[in-house]
C-alpha positions in Angstrom: 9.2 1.3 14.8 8.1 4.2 13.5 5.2 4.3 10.9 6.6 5.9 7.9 9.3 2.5 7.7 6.1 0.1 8.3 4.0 1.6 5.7 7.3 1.1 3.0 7.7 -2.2 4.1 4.2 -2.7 3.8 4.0 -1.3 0.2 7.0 -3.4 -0.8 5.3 -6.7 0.5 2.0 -5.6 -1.7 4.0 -5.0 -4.8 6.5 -8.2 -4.6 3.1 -10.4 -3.4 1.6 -9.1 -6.8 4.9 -10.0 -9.0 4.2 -13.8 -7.3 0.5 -14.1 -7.9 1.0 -13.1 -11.3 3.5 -15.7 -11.5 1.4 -18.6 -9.8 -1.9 -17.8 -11.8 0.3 -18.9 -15.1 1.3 -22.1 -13.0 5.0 -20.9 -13.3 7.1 -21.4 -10.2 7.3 -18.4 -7.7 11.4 -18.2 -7.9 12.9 -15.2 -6.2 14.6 -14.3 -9.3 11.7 -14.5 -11.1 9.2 -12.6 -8.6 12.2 -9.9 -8.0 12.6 -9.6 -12.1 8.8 -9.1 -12.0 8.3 -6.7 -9.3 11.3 -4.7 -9.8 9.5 -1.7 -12.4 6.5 -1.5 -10.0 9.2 -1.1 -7.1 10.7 1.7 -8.6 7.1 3.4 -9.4 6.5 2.9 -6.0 9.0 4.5 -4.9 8.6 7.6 -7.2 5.2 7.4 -5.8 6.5 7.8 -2.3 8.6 10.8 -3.0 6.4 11.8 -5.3 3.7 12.5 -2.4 6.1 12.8 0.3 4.2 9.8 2.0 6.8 9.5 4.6 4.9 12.8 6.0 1.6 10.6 6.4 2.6 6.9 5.1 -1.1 6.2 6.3 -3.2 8.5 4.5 -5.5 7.5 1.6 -5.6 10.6 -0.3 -3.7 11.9 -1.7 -0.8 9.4 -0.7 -2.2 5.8 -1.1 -3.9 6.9 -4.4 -0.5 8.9 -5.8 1.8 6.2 -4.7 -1.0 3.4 -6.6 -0.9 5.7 -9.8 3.3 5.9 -9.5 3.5 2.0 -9.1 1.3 1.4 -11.6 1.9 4.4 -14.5 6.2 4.0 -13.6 6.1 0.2 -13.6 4.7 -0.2 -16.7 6.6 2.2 -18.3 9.7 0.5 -17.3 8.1 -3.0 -17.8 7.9 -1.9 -21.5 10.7 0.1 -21.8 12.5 -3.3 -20.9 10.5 -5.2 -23.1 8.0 -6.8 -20.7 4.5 -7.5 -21.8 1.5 -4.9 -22.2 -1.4 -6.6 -22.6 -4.0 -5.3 -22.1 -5.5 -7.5 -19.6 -2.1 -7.4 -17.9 -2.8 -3.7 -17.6 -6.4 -3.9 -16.1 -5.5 -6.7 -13.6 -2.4 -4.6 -12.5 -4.5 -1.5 -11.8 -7.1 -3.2 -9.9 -4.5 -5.3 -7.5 -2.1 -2.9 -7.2 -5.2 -0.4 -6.3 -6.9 -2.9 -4.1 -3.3 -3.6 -2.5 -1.7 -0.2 -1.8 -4.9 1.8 -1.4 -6.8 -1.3 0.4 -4.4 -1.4 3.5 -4.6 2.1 4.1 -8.3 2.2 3.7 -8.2 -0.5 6.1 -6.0 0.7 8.5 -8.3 4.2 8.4 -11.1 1.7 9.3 -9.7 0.4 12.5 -8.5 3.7 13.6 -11.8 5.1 13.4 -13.9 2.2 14.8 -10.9 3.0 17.8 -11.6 6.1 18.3 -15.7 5.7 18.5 -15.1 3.0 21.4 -12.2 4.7 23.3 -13.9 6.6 26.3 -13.4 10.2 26.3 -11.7 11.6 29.3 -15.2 14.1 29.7 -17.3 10.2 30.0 -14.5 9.1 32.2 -14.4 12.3 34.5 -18.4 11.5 34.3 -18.3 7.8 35.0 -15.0 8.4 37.6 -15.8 11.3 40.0 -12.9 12.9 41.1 -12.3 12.0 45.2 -12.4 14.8 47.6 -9.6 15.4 49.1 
C-alpha cells in the first residue's frame, strides 16, 4: 500500500480514537453512533487539513503537513462542533488541542524517529565496498 492511503487511515484512527476517549473519560458508553457523531467535525477539519497542505505529497512530513492538518482538525472541528451546537468549553478546547496535537503530529514525529535511527544503522554501500572487497576476477 502506498503511504499517502496509510497516513489517512492513520489520521482517521487518531481522530475517531479521540471522539471514544472523550466519551469513556465521562464514563458514557463508546457506541459507534456516538464516537462517529463525535468525531465527525474533527474528520472533516482533517480533511480540509489534508488538502489544505496537500499531505498526500508527503503524508509523513511533520512540518508543515502534520502541524497544518493538527490546526485544520482542530480550528474546522470546532467550528462545526459549535456551529452544530456541540459544547465549547474551554477545557474541552485545551484537551482537544493537546490530543489531537500529540495524536496527528506525534505519529509523524515518531515515524521521523525510526526512519532516522534507520538510516544511522543501515551500512552505506562506501562501508560495505570497505568491509566487502570486490573479488578479482
Amino acid at each position: 500500500m502506498r503511504p499517502a492511503p496509510l497516513a489517512l487511515a492513520a489520521d482517521a484512527a487518531c481522530v475517531l480514537a479521540f471522539a471514544a476517549a472523550g466519551r469513556a473519560s465521562h464514563a458514557e458508553t463508546a457506541a459507534t453512533t456516538e464516537v462517529l457523531r463525535i468525531a465527525w467535525p474533527f474528520l472533516v477539519g482533517a480533511g480540509a487539513g489534508w488538502v489544505a497542505t496537500t499531505a498526500w505529497r508527503a503524508p509523513m512530513q511533520v512540518w508543515p503537513r502534520g502541524i497544518g492538518i493538527w490546526a485544520a482538525t482542530w480550528a474546522v472541528g470546532m467550528t462545526a462542533r459549535g456551529a452544530t451546537g456541540g459544547g465549547l468549553a474551554p477545557t474541552f478546547l485545551l484537551v482537544a488541542a493537546a490530543t489531537l496535537g500529540v495524536e496527528l503530529v506525534g505519529w509523524r514525529g515518531a515515524g521521523a524517529l525510526v526512519t532516522a535511527a534507520r538510516a544511522r544503522s543501515a551500512p552505506t554501500r562506501s562501508a560495505l565496498a570497505r568491509s566487502h572487497p570486490a573479488e578479482p576476477r
